[in-house]
N, C-alpha and C positions, 0 to 999 in steps of 0.2 A: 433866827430860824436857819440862814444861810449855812450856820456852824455847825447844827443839828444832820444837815442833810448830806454835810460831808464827810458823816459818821456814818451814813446812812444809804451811801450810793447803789441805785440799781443797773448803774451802765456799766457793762463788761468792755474792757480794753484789750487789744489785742495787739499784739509785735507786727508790725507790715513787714519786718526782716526775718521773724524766724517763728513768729505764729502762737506763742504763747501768750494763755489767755490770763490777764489780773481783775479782779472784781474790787482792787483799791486803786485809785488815781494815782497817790503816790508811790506804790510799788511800784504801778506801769513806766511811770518818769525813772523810776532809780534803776529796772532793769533795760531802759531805752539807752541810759548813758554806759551800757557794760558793751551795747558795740562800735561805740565809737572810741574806746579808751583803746591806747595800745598794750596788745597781749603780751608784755616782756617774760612772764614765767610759762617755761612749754612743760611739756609733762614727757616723759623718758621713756613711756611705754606707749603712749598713740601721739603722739607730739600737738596735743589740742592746747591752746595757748591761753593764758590767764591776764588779767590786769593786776589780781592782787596773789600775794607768794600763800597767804591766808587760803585764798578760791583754790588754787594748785595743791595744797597739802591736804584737803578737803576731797579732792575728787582724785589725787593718789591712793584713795581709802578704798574706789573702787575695784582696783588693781592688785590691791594688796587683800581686798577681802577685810580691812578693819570695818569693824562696827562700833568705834567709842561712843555713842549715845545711845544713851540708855531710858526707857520707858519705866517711870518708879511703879506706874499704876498696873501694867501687864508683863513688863520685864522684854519687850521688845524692844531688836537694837536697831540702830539706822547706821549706814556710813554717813550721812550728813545730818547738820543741824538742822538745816530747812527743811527737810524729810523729819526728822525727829518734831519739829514744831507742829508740822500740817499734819498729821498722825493726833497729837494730842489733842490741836483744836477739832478733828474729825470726828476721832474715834472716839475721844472722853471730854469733849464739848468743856476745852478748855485754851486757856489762852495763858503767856508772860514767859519769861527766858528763865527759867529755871530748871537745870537740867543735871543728872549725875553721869560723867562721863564711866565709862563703863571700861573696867581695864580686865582679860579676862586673865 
């Protein structure tokens, strides 16, 4: 049952550092450990700092205005993955990492 309910959680976790809210325990832990990691890649346009060169080329999309992911179901683009994932589970009550990156 214990395994069942950890599929199943109702308690909302919240960042005491920066206020974002996860409704899965393990999200919460994995974005807990993104402030304490040191931020070595900065970004060249607002100088906000990353831990991984992956997070930094990711949110240079904002900057740059790229939209590489792509929505198969409405054709809508994201600049990030994570915004492209929360969208499908939203909008078309879908879930898995399968995605066509969108080159225009």
């Amino acid at each position: 049952m214990k395994h069942i309910t950890q599929h199943f959680e109702s308690t909302v976790h919240i960042c005491k550092v920066c206020g974002k809210v996860y409704n899965h325990r393990r999200r919460f832990l994995e974005h807990v450990k993104t402030h304490n990691e040191k931020r070595t890649h900065t970004c060249t346009y607002c100088n906000k700092g990353f831990s991984k060169l992956d997070l930094l080329r990711q949110h240079l999309n904002v900057h740059t205005g790229s939209k590489p992911y792509k929505c198969t179901i409405c054709s809508r683009t994201f600049a990030s993955y994570p915004n492209w994932a929360k969208h499908k589970r939203r909008m078309h009550n879908l879930e898995g990492k399968i995605y066509k990156k969108y080159d225009p």
